[in-house]
mmCIF file of the N, C-alpha and C atoms, coordinates in Angstrom:
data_MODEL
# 
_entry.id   MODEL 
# 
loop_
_atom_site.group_PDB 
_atom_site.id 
_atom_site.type_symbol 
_atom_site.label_atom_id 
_atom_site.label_alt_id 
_atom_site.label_comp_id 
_atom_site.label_asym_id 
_atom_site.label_entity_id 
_atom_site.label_seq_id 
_atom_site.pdbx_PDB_ins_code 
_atom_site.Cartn_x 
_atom_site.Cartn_y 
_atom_site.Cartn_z 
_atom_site.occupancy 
_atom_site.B_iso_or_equiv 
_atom_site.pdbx_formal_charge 
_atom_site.auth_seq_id 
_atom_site.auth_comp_id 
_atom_site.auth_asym_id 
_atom_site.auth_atom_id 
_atom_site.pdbx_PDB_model_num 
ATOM 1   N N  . UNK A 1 1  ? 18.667  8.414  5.632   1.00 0.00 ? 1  UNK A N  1 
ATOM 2   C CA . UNK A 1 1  ? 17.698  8.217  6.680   1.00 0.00 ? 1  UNK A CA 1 
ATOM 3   C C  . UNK A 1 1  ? 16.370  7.815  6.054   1.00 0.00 ? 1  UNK A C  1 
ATOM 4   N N  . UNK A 1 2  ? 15.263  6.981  6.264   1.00 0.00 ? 2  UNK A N  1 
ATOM 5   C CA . UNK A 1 2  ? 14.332  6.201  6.236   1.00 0.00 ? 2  UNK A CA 1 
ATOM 6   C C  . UNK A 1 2  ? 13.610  7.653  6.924   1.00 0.00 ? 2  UNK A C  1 
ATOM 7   N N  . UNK A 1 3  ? 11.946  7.458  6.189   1.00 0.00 ? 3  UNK A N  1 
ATOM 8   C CA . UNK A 1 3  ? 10.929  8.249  7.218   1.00 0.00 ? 3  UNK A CA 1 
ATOM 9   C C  . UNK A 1 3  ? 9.605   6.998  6.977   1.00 0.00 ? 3  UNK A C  1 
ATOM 10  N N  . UNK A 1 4  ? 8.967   6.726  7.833   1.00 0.00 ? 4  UNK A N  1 
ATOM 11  C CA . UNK A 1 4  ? 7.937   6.484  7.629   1.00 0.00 ? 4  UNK A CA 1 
ATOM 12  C C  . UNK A 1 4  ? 6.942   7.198  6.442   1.00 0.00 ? 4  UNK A C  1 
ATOM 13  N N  . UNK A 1 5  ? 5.798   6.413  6.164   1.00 0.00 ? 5  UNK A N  1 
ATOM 14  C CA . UNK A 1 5  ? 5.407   6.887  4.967   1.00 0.00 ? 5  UNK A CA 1 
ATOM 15  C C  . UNK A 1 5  ? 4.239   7.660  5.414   1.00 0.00 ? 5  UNK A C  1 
ATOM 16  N N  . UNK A 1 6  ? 4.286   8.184  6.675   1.00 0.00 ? 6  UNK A N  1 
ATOM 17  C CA . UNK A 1 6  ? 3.055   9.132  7.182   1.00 0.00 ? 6  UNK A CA 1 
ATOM 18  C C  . UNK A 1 6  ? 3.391   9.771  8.313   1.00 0.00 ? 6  UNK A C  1 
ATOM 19  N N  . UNK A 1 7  ? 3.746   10.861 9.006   1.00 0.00 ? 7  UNK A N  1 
ATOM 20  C CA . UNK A 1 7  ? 4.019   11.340 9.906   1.00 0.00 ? 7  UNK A CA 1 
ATOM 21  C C  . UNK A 1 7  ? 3.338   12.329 10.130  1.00 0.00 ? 7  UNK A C  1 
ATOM 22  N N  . UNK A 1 8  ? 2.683   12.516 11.710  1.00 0.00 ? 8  UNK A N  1 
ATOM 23  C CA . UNK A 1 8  ? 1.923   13.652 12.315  1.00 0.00 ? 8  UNK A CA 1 
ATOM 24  C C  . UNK A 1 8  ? 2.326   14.550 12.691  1.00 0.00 ? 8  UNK A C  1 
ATOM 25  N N  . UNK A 1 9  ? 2.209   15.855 12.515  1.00 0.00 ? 9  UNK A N  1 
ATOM 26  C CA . UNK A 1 9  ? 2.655   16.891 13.225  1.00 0.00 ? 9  UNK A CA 1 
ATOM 27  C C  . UNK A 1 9  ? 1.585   17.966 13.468  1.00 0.00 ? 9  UNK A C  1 
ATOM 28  N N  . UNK A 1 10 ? 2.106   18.501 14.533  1.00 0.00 ? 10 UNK A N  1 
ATOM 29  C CA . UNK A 1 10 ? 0.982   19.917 14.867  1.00 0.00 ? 10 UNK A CA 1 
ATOM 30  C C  . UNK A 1 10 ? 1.541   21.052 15.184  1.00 0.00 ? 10 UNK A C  1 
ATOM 31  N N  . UNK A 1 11 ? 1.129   22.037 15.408  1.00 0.00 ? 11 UNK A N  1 
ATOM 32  C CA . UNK A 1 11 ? 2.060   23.102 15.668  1.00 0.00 ? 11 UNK A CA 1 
ATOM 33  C C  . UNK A 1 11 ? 0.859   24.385 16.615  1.00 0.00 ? 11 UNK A C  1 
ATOM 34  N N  . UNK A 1 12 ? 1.427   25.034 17.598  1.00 0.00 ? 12 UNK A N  1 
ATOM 35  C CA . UNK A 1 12 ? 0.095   25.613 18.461  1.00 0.00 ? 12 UNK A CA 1 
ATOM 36  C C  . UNK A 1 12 ? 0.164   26.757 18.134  1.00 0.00 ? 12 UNK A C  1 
ATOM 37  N N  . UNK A 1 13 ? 0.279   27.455 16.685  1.00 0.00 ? 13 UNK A N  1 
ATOM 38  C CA . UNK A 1 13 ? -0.124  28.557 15.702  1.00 0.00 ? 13 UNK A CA 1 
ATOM 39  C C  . UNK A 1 13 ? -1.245  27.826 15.239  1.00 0.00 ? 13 UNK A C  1 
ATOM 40  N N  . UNK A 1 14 ? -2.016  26.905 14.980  1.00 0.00 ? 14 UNK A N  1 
ATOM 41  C CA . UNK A 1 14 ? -2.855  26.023 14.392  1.00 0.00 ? 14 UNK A CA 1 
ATOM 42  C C  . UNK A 1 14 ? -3.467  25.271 15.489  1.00 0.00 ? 14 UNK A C  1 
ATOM 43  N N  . UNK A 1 15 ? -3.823  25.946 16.787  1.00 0.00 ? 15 UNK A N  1 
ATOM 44  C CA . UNK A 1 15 ? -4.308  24.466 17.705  1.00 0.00 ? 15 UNK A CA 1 
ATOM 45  C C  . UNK A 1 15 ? -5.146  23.930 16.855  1.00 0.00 ? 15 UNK A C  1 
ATOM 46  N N  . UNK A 1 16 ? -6.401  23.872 16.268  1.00 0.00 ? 16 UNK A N  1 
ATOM 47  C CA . UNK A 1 16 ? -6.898  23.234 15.933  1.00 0.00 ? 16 UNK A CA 1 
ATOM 48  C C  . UNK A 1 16 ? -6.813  22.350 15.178  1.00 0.00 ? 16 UNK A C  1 
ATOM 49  N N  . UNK A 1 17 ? -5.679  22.303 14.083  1.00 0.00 ? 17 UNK A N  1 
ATOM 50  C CA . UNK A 1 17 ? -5.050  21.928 13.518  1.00 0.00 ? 17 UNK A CA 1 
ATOM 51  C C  . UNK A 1 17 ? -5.059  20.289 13.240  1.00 0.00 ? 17 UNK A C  1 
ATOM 52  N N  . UNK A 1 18 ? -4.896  19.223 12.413  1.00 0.00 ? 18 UNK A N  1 
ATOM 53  C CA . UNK A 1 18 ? -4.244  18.271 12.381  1.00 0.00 ? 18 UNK A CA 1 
ATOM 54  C C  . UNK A 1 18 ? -3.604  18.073 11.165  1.00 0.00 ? 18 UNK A C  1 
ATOM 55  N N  . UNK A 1 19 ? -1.998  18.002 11.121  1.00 0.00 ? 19 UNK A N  1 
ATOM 56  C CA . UNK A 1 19 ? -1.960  17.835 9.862   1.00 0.00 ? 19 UNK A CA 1 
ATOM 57  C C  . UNK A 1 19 ? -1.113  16.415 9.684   1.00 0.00 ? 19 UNK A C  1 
ATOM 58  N N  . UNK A 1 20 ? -1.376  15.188 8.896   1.00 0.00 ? 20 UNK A N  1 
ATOM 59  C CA . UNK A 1 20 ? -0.522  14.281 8.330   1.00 0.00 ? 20 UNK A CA 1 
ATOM 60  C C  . UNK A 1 20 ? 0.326   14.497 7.073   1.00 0.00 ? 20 UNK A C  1 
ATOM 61  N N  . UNK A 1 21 ? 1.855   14.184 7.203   1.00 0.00 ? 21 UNK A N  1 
ATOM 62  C CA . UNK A 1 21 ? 2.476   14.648 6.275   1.00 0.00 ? 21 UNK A CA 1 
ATOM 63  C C  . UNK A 1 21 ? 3.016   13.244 5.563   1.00 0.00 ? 21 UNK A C  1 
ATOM 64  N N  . UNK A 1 22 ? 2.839   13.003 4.477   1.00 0.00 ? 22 UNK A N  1 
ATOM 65  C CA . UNK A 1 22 ? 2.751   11.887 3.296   1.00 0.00 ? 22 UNK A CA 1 
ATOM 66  C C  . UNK A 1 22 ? 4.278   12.325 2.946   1.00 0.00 ? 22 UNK A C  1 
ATOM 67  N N  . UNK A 1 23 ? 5.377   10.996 3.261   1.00 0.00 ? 23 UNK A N  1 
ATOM 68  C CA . UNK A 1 23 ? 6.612   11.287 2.793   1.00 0.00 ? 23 UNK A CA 1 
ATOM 69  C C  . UNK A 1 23 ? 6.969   10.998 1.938   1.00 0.00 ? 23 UNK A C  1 
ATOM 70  N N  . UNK A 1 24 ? 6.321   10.101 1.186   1.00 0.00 ? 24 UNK A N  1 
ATOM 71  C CA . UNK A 1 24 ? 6.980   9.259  -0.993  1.00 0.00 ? 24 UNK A CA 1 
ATOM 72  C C  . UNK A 1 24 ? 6.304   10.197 -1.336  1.00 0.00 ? 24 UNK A C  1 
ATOM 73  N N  . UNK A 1 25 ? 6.913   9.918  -2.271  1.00 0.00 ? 25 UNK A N  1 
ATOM 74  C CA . UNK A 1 25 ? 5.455   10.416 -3.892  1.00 0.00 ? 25 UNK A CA 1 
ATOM 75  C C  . UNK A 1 25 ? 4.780   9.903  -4.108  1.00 0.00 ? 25 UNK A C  1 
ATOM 76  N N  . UNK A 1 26 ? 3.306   11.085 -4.536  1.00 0.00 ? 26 UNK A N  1 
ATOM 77  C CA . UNK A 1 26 ? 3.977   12.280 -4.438  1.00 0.00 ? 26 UNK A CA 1 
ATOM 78  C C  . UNK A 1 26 ? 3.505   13.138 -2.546  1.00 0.00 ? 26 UNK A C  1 
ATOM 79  N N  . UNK A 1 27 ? 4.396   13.473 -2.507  1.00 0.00 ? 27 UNK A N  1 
ATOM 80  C CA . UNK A 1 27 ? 4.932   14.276 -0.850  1.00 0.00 ? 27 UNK A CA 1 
ATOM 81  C C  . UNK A 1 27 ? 3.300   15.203 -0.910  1.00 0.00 ? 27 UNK A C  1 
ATOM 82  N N  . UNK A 1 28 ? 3.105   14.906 0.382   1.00 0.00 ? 28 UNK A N  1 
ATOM 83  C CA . UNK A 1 28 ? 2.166   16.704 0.726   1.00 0.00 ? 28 UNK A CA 1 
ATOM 84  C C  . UNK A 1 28 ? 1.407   16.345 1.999   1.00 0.00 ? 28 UNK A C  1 
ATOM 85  N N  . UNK A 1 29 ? 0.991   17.448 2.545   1.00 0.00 ? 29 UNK A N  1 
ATOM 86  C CA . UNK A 1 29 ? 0.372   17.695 3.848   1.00 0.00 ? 29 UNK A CA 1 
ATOM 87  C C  . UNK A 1 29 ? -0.882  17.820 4.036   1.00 0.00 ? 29 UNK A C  1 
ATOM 88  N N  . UNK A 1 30 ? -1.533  16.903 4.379   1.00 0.00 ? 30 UNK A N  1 
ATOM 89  C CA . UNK A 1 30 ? -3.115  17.302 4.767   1.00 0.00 ? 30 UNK A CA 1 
ATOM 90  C C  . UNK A 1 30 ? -3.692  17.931 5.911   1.00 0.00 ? 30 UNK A C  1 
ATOM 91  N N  . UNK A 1 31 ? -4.432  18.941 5.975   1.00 0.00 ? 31 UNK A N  1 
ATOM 92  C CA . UNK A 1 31 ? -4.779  19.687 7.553   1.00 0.00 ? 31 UNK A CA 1 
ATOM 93  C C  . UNK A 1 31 ? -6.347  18.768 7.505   1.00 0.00 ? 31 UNK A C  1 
ATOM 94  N N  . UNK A 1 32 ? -6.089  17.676 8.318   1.00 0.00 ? 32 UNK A N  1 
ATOM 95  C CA . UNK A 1 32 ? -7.733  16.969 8.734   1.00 0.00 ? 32 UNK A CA 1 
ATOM 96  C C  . UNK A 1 32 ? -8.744  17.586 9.023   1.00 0.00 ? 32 UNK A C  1 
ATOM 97  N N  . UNK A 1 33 ? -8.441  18.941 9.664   1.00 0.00 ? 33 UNK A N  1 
ATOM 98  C CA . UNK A 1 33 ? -9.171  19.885 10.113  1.00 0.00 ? 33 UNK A CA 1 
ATOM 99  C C  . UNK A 1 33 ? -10.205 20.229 8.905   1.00 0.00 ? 33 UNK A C  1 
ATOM 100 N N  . UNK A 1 34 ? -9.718  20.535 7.763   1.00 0.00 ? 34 UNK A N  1 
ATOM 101 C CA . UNK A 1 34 ? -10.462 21.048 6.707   1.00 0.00 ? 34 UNK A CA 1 
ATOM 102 C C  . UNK A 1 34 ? -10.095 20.312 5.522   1.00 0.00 ? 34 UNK A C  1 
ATOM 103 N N  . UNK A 1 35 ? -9.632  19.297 5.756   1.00 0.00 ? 35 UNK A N  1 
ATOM 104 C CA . UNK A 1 35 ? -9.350  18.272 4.187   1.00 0.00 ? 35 UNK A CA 1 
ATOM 105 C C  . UNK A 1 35 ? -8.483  19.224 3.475   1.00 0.00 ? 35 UNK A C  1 
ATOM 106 N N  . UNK A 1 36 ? -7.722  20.316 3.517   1.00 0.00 ? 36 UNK A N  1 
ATOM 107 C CA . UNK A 1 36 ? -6.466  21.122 3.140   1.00 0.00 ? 36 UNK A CA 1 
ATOM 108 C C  . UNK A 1 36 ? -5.340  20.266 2.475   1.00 0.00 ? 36 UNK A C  1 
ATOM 109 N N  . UNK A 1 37 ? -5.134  20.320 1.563   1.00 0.00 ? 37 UNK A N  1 
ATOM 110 C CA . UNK A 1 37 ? -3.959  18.949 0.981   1.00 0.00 ? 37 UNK A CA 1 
ATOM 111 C C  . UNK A 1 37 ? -3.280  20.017 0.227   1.00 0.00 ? 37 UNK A C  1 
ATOM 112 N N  . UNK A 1 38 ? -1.845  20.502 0.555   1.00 0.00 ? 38 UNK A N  1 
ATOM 113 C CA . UNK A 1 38 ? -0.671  21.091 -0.002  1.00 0.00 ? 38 UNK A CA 1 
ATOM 114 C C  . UNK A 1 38 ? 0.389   20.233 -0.572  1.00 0.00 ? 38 UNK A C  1 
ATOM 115 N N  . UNK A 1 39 ? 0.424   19.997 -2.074  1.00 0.00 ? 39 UNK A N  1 
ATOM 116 C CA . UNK A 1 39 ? 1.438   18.926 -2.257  1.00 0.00 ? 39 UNK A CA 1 
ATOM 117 C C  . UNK A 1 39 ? 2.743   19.609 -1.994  1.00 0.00 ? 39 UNK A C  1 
ATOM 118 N N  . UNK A 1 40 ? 4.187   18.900 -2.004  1.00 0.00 ? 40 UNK A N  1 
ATOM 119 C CA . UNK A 1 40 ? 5.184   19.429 -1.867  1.00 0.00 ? 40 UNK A CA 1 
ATOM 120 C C  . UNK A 1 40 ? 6.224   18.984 -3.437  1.00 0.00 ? 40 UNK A C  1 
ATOM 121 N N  . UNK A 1 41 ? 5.367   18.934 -4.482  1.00 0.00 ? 41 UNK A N  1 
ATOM 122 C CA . UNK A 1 41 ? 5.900   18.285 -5.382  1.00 0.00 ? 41 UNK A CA 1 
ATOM 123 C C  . UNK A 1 41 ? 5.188   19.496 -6.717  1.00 0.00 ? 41 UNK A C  1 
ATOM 124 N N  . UNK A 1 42 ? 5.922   19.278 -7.431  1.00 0.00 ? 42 UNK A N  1 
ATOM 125 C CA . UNK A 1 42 ? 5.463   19.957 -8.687  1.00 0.00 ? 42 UNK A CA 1 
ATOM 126 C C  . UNK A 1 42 ? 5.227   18.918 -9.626  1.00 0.00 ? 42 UNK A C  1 
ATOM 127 N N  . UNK A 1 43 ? 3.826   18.779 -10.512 1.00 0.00 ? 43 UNK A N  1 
ATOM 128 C CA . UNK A 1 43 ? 3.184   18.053 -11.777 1.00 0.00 ? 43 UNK A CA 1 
ATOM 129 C C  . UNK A 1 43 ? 2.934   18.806 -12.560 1.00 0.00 ? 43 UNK A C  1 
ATOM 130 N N  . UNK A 1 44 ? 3.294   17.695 -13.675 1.00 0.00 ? 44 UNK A N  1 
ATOM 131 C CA . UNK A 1 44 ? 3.239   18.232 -15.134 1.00 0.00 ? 44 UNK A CA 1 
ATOM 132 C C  . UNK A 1 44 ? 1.387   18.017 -15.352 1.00 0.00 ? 44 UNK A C  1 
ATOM 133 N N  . UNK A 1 45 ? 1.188   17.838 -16.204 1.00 0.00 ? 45 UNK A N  1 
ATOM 134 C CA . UNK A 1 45 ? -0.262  17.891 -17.087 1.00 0.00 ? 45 UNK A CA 1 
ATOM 135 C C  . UNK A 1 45 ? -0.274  16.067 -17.051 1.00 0.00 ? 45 UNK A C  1 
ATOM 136 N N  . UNK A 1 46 ? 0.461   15.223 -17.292 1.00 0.00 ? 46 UNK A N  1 
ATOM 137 C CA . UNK A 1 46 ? 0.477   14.178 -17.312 1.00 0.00 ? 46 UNK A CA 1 
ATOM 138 C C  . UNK A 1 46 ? 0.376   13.562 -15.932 1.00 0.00 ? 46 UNK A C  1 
ATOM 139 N N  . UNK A 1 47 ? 0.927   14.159 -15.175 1.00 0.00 ? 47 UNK A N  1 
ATOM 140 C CA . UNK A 1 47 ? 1.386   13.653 -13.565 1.00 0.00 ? 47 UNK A CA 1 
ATOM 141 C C  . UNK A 1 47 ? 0.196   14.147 -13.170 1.00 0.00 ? 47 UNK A C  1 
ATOM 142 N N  . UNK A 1 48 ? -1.123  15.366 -13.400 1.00 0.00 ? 48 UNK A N  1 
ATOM 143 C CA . UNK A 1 48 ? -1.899  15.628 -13.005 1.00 0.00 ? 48 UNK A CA 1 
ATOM 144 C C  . UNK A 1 48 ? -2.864  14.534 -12.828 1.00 0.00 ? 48 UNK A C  1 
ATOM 145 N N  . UNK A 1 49 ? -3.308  14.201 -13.967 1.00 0.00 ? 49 UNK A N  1 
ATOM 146 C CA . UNK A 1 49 ? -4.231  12.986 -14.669 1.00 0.00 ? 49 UNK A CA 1 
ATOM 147 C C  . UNK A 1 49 ? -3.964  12.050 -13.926 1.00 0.00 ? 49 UNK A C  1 
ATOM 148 N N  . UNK A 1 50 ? -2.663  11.320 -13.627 1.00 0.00 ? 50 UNK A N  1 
ATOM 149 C CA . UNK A 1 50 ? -2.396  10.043 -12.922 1.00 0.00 ? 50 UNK A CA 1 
ATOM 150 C C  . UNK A 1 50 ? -3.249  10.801 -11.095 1.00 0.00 ? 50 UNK A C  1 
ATOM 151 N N  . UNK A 1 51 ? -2.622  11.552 -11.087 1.00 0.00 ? 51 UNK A N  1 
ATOM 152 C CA . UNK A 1 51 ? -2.729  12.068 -9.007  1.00 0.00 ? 51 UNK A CA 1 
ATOM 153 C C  . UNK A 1 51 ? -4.487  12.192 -9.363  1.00 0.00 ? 51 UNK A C  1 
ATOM 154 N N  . UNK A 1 52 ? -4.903  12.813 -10.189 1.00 0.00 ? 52 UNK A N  1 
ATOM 155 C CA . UNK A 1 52 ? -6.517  12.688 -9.861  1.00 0.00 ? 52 UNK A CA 1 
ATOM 156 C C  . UNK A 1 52 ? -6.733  11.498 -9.302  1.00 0.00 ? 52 UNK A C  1 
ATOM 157 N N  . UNK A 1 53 ? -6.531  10.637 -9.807  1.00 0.00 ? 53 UNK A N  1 
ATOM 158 C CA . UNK A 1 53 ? -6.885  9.019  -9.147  1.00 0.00 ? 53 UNK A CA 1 
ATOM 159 C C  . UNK A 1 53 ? -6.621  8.259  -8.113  1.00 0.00 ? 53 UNK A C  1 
ATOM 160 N N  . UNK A 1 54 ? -5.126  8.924  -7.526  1.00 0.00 ? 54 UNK A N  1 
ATOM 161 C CA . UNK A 1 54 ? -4.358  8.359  -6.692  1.00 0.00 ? 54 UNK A CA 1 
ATOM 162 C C  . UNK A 1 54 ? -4.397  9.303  -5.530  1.00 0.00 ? 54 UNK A C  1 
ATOM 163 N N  . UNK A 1 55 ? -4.912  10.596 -5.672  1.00 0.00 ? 55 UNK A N  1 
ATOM 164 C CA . UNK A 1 55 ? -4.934  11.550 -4.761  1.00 0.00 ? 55 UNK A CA 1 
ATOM 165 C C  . UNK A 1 55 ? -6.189  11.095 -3.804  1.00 0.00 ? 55 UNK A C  1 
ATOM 166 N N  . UNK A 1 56 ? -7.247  10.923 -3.858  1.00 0.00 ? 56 UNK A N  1 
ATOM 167 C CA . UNK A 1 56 ? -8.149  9.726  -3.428  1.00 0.00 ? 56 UNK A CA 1 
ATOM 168 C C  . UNK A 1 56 ? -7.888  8.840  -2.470  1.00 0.00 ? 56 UNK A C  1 
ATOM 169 N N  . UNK A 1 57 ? -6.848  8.007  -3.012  1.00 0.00 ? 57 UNK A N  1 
ATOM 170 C CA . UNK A 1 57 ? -6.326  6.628  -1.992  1.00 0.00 ? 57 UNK A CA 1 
ATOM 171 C C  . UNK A 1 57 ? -5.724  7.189  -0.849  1.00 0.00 ? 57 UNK A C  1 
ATOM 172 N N  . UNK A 1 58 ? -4.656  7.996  -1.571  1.00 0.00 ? 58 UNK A N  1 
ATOM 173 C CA . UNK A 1 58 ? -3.386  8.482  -0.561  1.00 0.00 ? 58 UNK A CA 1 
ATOM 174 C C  . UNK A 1 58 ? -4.246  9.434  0.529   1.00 0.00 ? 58 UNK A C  1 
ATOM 175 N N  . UNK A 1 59 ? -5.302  10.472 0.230   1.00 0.00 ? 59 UNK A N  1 
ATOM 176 C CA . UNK A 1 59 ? -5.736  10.559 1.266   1.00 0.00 ? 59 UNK A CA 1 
ATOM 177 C C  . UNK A 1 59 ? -6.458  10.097 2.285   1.00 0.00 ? 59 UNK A C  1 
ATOM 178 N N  . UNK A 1 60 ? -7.563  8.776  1.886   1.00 0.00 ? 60 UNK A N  1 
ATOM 179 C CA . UNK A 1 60 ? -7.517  7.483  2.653   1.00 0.00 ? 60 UNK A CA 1 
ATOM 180 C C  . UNK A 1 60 ? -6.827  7.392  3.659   1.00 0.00 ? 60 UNK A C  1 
ATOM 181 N N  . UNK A 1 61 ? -5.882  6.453  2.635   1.00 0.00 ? 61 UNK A N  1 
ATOM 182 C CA . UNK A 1 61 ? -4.391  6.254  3.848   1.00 0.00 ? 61 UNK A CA 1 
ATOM 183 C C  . UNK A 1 61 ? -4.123  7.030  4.679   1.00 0.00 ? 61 UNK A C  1 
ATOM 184 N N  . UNK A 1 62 ? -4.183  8.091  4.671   1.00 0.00 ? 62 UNK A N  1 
ATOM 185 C CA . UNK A 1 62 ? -3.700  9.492  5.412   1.00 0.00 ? 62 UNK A CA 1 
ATOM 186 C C  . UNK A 1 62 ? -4.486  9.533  6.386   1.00 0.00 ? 62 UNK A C  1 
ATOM 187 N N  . UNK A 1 63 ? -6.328  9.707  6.052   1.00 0.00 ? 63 UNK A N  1 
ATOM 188 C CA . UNK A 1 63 ? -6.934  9.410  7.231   1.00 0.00 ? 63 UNK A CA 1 
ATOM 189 C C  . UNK A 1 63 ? -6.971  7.945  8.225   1.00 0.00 ? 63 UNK A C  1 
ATOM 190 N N  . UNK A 1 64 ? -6.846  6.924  7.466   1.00 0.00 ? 64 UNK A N  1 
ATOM 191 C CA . UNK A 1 64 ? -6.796  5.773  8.414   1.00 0.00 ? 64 UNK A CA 1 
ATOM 192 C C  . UNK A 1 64 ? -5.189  5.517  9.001   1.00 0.00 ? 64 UNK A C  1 
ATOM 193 N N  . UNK A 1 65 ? -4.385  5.890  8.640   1.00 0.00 ? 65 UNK A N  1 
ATOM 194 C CA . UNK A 1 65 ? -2.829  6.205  9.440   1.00 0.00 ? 65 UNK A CA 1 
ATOM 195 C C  . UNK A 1 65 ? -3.791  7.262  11.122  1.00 0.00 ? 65 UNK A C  1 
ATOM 196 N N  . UNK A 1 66 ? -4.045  8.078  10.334  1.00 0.00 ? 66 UNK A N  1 
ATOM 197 C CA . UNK A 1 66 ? -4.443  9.077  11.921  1.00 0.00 ? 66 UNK A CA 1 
ATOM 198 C C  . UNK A 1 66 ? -5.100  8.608  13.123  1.00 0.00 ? 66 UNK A C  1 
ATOM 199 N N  . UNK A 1 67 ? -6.400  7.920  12.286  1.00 0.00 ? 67 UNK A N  1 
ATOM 200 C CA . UNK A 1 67 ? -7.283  6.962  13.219  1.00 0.00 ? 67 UNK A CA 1 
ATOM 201 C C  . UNK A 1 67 ? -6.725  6.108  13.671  1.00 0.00 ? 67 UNK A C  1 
ATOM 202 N N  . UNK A 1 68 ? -5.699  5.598  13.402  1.00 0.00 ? 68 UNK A N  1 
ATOM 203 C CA . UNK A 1 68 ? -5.008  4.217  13.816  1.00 0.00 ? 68 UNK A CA 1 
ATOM 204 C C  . UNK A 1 68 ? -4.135  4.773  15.125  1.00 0.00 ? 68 UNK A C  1 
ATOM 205 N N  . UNK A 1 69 ? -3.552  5.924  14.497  1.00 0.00 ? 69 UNK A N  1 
ATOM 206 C CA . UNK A 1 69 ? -2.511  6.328  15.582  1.00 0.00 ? 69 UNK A CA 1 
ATOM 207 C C  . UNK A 1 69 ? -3.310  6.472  17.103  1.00 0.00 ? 69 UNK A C  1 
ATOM 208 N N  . UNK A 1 70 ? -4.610  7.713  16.870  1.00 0.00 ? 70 UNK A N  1 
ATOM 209 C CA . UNK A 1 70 ? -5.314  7.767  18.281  1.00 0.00 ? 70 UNK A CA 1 
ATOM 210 C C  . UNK A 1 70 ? -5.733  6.868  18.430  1.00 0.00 ? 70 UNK A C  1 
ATOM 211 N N  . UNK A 1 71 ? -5.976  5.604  17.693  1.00 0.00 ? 71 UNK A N  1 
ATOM 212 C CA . UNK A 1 71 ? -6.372  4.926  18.516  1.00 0.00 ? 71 UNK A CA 1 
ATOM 213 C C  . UNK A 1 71 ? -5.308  4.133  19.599  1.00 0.00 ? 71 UNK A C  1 
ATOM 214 N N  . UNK A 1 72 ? -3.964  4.101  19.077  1.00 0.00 ? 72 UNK A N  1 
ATOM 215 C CA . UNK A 1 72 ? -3.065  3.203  20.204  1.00 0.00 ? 72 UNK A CA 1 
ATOM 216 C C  . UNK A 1 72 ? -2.816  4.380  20.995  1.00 0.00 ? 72 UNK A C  1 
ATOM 217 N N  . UNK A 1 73 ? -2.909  5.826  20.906  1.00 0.00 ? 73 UNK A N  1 
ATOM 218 C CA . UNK A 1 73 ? -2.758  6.822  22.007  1.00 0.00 ? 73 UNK A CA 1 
ATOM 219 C C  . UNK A 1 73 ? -4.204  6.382  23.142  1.00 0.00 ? 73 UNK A C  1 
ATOM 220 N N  . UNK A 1 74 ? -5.055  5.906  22.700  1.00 0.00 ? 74 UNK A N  1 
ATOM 221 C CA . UNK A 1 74 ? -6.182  5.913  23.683  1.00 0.00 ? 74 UNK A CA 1 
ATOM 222 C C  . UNK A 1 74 ? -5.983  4.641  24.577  1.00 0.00 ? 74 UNK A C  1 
ATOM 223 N N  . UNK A 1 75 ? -5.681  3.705  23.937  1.00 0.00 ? 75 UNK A N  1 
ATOM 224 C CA . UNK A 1 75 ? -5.290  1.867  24.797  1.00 0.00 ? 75 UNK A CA 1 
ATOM 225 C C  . UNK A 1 75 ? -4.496  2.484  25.916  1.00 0.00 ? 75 UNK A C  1 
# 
């Protein structure tokens, strides 16, 4: 099965909540609410160094995936 490379979910233990969940590598969940980023991946010392840099973009992406979405919920 295929997932998209960003999927929203919420859950109403968390109303306030928003979290986007990043499905490649490396995997993890951001709560928008508080910029909260839980990876779902384990890094070495080497893999650290690379994600400093890339952890940046991917959360980008993460926020402009969200904005994009409300925005076709609002049209």
């Amino acid at each position: 099965m295929e997932f998209p490379k960003f999927l929203l979910g919420d859950n109403t233990d968390y109303p306030s909540a928003i979290f986007v969940v990043h499905t490649e590598y490396p995997r993890f969940i951001i709560n928008l609410e508080d910029d909260e980023v839980h990876w779902l991946e384990d890094f070495t010392n080497e893999d650290e160094k690379e994600l400093e840099t890339e952890a940046g973009n991917l959360i980008e992406e993460a926020t402009v995936f969200y904005d994009r979405e409300v925005a076709r919920y609002e049209d």
